[in-house]
C-alpha positions in Angstrom: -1.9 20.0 -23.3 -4.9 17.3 -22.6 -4.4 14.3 -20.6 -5.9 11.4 -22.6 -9.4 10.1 -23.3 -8.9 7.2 -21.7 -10.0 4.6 -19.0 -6.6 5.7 -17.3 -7.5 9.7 -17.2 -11.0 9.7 -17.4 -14.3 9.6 -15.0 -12.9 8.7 -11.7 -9.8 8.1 -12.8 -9.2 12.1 -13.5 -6.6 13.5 -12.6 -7.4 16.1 -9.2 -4.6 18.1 -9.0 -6.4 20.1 -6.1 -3.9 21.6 -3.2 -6.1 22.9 0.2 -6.9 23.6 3.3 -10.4 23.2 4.3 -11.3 23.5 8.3 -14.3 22.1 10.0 -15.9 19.4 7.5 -19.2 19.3 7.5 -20.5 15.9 10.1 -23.4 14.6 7.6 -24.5 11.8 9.7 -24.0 10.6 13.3 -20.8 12.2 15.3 -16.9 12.4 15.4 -15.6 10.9 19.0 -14.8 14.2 20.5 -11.8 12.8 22.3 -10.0 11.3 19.1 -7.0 13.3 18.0 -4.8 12.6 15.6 -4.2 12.6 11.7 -5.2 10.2 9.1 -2.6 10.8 6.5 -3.4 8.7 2.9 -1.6 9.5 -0.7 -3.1 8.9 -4.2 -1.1 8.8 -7.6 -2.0 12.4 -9.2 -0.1 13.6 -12.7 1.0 16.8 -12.2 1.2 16.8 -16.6 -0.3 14.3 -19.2 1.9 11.4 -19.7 4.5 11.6 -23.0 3.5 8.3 -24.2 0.1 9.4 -24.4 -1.7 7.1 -21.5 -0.1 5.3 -18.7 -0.9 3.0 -15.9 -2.7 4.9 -13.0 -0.5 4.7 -10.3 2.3 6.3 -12.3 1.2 9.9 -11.1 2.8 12.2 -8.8 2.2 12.0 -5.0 -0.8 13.6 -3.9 -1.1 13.5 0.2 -4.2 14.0 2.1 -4.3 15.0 5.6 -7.6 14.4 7.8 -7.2 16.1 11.4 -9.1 15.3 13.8 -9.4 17.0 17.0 -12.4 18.0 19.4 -15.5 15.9 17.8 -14.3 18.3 13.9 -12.1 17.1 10.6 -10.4 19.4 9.2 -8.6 18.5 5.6 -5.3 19.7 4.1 -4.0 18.1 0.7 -0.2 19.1 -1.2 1.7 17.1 -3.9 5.0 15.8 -2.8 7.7 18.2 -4.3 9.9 14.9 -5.7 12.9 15.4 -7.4 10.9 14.5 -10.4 7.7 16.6 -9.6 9.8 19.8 -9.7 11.8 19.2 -12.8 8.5 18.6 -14.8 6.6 21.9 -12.7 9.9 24.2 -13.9 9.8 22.9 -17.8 5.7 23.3 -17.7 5.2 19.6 -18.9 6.4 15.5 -18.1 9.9 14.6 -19.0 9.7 11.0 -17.3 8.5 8.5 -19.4 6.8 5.0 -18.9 6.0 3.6 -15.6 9.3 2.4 -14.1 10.6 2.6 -18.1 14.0 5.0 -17.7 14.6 4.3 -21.1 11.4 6.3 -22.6 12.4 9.4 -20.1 13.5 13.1 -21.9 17.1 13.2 -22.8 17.3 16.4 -20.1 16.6 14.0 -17.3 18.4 10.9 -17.9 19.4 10.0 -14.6 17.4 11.9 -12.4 15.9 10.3 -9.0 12.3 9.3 -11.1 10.5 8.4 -7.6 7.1 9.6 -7.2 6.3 9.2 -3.3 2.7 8.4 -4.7 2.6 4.5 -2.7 2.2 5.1 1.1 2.7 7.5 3.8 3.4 7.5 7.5 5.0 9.1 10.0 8.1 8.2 12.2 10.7 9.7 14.5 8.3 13.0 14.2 8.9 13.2 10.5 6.5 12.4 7.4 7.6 9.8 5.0 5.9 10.3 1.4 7.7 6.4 0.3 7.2 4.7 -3.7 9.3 1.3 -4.1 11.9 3.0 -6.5 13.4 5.4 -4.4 14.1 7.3 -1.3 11.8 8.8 0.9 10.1 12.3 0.6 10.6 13.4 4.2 7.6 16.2 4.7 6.5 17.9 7.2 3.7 16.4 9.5 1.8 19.9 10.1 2.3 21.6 7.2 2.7 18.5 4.5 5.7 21.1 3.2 8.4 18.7 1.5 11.5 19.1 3.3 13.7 16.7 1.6 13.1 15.4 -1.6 15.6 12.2 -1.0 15.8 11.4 2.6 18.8 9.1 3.7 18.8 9.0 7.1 21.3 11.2 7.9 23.6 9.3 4.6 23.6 5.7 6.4 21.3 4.6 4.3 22.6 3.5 1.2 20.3 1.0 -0.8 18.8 3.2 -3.9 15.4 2.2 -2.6 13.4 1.7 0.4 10.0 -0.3 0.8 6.6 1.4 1.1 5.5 -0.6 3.5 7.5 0.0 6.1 6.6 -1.4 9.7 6.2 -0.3 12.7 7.4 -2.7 16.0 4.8 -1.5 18.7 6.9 -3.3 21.0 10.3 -1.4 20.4 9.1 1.6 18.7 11.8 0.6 15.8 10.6 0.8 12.1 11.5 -2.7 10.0 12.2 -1.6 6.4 13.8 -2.7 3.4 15.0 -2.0 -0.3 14.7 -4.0 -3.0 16.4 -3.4 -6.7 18.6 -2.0 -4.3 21.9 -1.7 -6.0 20.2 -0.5 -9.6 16.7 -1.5 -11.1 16.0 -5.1 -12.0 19.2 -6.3 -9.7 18.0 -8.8 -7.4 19.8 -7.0 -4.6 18.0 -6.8 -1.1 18.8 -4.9 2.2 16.3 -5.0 5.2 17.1 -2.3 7.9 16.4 -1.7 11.4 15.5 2.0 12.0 15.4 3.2 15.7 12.3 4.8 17.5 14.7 8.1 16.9 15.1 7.8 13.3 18.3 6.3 13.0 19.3 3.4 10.9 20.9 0.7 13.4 21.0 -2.6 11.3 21.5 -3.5 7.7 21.3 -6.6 5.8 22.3 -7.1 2.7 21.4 -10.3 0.7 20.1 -11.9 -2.7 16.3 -12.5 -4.2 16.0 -16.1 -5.8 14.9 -13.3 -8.9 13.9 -9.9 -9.6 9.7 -9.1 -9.3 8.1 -6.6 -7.5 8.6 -7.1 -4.0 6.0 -4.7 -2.6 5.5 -5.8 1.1 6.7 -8.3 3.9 5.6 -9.1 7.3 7.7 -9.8 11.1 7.0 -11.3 13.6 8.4 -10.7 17.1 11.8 -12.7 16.2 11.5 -12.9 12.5 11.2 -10.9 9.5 9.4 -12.4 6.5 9.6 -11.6 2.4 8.1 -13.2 -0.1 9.0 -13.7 -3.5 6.0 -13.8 -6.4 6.6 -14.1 -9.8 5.3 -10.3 -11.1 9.0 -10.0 -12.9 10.9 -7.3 -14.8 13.5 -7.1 -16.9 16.0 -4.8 -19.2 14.4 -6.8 -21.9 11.0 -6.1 -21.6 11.8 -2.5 -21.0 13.7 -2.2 -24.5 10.8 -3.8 -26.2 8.5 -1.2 -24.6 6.6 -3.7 -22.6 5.4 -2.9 -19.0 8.0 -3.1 -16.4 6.1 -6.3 -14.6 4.4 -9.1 -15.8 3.5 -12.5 -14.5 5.3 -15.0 -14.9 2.8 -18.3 -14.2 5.9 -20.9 -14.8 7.9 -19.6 -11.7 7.5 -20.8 -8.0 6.9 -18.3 -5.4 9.7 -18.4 -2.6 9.4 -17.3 1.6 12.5 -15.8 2.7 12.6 -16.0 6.7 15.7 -13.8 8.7 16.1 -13.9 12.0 16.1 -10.6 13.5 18.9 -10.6 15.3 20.7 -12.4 12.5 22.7 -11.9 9.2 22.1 -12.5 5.6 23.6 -16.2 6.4 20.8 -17.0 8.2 18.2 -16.8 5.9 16.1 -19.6 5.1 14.2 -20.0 1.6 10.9 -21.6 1.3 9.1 -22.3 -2.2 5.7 -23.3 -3.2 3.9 -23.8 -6.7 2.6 -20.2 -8.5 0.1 -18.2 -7.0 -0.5 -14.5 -6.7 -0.1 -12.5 -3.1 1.0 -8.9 -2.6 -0.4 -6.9 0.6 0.5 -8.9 4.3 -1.6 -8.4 6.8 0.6 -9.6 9.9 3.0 -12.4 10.9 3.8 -14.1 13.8 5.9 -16.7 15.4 5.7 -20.1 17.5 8.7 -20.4 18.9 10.7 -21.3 14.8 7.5 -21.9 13.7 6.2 -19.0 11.4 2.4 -17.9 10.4 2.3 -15.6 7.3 -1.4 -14.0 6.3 -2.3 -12.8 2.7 -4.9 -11.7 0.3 -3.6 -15.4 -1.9 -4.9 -15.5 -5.7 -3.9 -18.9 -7.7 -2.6 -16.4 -11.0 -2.3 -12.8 -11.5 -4.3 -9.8 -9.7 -2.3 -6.7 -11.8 -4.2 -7.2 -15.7 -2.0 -4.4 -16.1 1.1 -6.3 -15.6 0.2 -8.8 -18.4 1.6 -12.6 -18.1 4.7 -12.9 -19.8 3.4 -15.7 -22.2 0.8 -13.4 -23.8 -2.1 -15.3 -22.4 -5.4 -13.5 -21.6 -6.1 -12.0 -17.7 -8.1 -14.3 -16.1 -10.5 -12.7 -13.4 -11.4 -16.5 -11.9 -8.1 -16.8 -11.1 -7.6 -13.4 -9.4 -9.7 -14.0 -6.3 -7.9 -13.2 -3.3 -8.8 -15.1 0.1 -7.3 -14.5 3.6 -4.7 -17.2 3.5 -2.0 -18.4 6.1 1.4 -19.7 4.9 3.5 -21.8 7.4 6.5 -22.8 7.7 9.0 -24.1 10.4 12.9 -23.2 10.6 13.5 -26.7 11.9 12.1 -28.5 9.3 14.6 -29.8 6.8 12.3 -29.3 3.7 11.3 -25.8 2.0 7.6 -26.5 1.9 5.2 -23.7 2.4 2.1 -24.7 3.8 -1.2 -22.7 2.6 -4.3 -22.8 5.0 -7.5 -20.5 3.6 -8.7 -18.6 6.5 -12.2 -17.2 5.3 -14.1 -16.7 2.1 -13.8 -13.0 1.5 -12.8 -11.9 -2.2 -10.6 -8.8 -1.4 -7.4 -6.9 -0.7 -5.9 -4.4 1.3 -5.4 -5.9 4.9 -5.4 -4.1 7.8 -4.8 -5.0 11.5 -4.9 -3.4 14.7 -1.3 -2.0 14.5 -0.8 -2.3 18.2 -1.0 -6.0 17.6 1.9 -5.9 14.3 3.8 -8.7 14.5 2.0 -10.6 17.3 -1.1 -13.4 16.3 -3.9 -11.1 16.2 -7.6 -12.5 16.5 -8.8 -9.7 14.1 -8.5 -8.3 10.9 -10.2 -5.9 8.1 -9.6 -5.4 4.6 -11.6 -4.4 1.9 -14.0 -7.0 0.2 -15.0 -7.6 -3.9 -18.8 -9.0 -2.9 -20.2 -10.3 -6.4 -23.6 -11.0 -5.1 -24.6 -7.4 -4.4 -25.7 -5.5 -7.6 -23.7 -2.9 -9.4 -26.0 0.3 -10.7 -22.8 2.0 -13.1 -21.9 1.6 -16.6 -20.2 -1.4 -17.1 -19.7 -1.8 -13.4 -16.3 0.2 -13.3 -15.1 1.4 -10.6 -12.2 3.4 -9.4 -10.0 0.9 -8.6 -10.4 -1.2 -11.7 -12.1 -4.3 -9.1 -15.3 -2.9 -7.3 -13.8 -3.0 -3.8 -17.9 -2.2 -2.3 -18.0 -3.7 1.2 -15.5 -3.5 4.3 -14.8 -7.0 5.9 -13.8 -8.1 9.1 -12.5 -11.1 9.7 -12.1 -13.4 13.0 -9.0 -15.0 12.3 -9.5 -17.7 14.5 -12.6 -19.0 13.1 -12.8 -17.6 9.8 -16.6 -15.8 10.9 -16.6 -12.4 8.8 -18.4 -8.5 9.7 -19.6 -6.8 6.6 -20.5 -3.3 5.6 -21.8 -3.0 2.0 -21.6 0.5 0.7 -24.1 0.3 -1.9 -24.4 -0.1 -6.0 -22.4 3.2 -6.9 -19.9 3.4 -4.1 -16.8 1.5 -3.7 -14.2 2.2 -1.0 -10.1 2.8 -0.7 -7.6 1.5 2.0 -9.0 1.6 5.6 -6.8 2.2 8.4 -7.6 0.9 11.8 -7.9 4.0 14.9 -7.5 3.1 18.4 -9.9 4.1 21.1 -8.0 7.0 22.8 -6.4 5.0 26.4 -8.0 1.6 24.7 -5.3 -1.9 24.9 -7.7 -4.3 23.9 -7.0 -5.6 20.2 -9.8 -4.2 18.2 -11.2 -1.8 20.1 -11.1 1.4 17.9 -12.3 2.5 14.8 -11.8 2.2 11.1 -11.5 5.3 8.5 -12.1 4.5 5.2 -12.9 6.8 2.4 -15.9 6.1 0.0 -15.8 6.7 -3.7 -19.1 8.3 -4.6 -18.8 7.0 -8.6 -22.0 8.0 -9.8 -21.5 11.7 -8.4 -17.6 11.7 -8.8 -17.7 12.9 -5.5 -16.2 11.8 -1.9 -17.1 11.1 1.7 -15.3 9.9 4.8 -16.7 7.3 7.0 -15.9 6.4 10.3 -16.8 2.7 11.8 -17.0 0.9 15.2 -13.7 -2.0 14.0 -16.0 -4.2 15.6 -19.3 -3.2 14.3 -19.0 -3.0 10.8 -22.4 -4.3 9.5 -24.5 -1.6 12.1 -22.9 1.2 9.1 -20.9 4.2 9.9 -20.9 6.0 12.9 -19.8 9.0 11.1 -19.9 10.3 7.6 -17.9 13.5 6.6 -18.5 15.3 3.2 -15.8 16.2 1.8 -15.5 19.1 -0.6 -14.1 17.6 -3.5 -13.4 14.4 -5.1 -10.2 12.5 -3.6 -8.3 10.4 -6.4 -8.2 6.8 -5.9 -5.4 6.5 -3.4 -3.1 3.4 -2.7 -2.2 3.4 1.0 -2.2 5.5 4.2 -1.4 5.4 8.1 -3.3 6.9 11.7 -0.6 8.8 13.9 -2.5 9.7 17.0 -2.0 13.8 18.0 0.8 12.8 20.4 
């Protein structure tokens, strides 16, 4: 069996499938802090088997979790496949039986049914135990040391009882709790919702169940320190679209997008609903509060980002329109109307925020992200990269005056998710590092760079080799040693 000759499975795009353990990295330039210790843990879609259908979507492969230790001025690496429900079903018949992204009705007759998560979205650790997470299904508890799967649907000891949970969790530095929710949650394309409240222990304490004004792919949210946040954007699935054997999402550019705000301490009752004309945001980068005034910030794009989630009304992608810019939407639980109001922050093109994560759910002054700069020159055939947008410079942006830090990483290199590092004994916001790994496209190789957070344009102060090439990954979390 081959996987596909195509954009999906090819170049950088290839499939890895590379399980290790590889000590002592080799430090190519500059030096590793010797007193930062901990693990940055980051997971990448990686089919185990070529797709049934013959080519796929990339981010429909199987959980593939990278572990970089650090400890003692060294980075040591270890990488394993989550073992999902659906990645040892396929590894036991020698080939896929799940069909289509998020499709159930394209899956083999001998596993209609089955749990058909991935745990290929994000990863981080809580309560001492690793959650491998993907939007359709429970967590893959694994462990932190080892990256062994140790349960292939983690429920929290059975209290949790949505069929999904978020892959963007959060973590409250203030209470130690972890803010998560499900959505699809009683059965795909329901508009069912339940946000839980999971203690610094690991147990579920609160559970909310309410409605969506409609079904879409409700990938993140934000909360603030008396507030939790979810917004609605019209990427939208149904059961018809998946019996025609059309993606599960598309955009739908005639619906409004809607800001759901619940106070914490309240129930589903409580929930006030905010619209504003079409536009296109995913990732949040934080929320906060003033007093019942709330301050939501997003990568916002007037249409779609996702060409691979087609608009529903056949029209072409249109790459204008897909610009994201650091955005803040406002609104006010004592105003009578359901406005949202929209405030551009700076002028960066880009996605995947980042903040300081001792700062989550507070106003913080800083934040990074990755950055789509169109002025510097691409040296690769037809300027693809692995992420499909050539995400080539990190950003960080003063969000109180819009100023911007940049790092470009040059005309063959783009870069994944960063995750922000504090200083070991550091409180000030922003004093740390980022970690970032750079594609290497013209090589089809991989490096791991290390910045000052508040330094970015002075270049790495560290840059690891790595020893083979790390897919394109989505998203990925710090947990200091401790």
């Amino acid at each position: 069996m081959k996987f596909p000759e195509t954009p999906n499975f090819t170049g950088f795009f290839a499939p890895s499938g590379v399980e290790a353990d590889v000590r002592n990295l080799p430090v190519l330039d500059g030096a590793i802090p010797v007193n930062l210790d901990g693990s940055f843990y980051r997971v990448a879609p990686d089919p185990q088997f070529p797709p049934i259908a013959g080519d796929d979507i990339w981010f429909n492969g199987d959980g593939m979790v990278t572990r970089f230790r650090f400890r003692n001025g060294e980075v040591s690496l270890q990488q394993r496949w989550a073992r999902t429900d659906k990645f040892r079903l396929e590894r036991d018949a020698g080939k896929a039986l799940f069909g289509a992204y998020r499709n159930p009705l394209t899956d083999h007759e001998s596993v209609k049914g089955e749990v058909r998560g991935t745990a290929n979205t994000n990863v981080i650790l809580h309560a001492g135990k690793l959650l491998a997470l993907k939007e359709d299904s429970p967590p893959v508890w694994m462990d932190p040391e080892t990256l062994e799967t140790i349960d292939s649907r983690y429920d929290f000891g059975g209290k949790m009882t949505s069929e999904t949970f978020t892959a963007h969790p959060k973590i409250d530095p203030r209470t130690g709790e972890m803010l998560a929710f499900g959505y699809a949650a009683k059965g795909l394309c329901t508009r069912d919702m339940v946000f839980y409240v999971i203690s610094p222990e690991g147990e579920i304490t609160k559970e909310v169940w309410f409605e969506i004004p409609y079904y879409c792919m409700m990938h993140d949210f934000g909360f603030t320190e008396d507030y939790v946040v979810f917004h609605v954007v019209p990427i939208v699935g149904s059961w018809e679209r998946l019996e025609a054997g059309l993606p599960h999402f598309g955009f739908d550019r005639g619906k409004p997008v809607h800001l759901g705000v619940l106070p914490r301490n309240g129930t589903a009752d409580d929930i006030r609903w905010f619209s504003a004309p079409t536009c296109f945001a995913s990732h949040v980068m934080n929320a906060h509060n003033e007093g019942t005034k709330v301050h939501f910030d997003v990568p916002m794009a007037a249409g779609n980002m996702f060409p691979f989630f087609p608009d529903t009304e056949g029209l072409p992608f249109e790459p204008h329109n897909a610009a994201a810019r650091m955005t803040r939407w406002t609104v006010d639980m004592r105003d009578n109307g359901d406005d949202i109001a929209m405030t551009k922050i700076a002028d960066l093109v880009g996605e995947f925020p980042r903040v300081d994560d001792r700062f989550a759910g507070r106003k913080n002054r800083w934040g990074w992200q990755l950055v789509q700069d169109l002025s510097k020159p691409v040296d690769l055939p037809g300027g693809r990269s692995a992420s499909g947008m050539m995400m080539n410079t990190l950003g960080r942006i003063d969000m109180e005056t819009g100023e911007t830090d940049t790092y470009w990483v040059g005309s063959t290199s783009s870069l994944q998710e960063p995750a922000f590092v504090p200083r070991p004994g550091s409180t000030e916001e922003g004093d740390g590092y980022m970690v970032v790994i750079e594609n290497r496209l013209a090589e089809m190789a991989s490096r791991l760079l290390l910045f000052d957070a508040m330094k970015l344009a002075q270049g790495p102060i560290a840059t690891v080799g790595l020893p083979f090439r790390i897919r394109q990954g989505l998203h990925g979390n710090w947990a200091a040693a401790d």
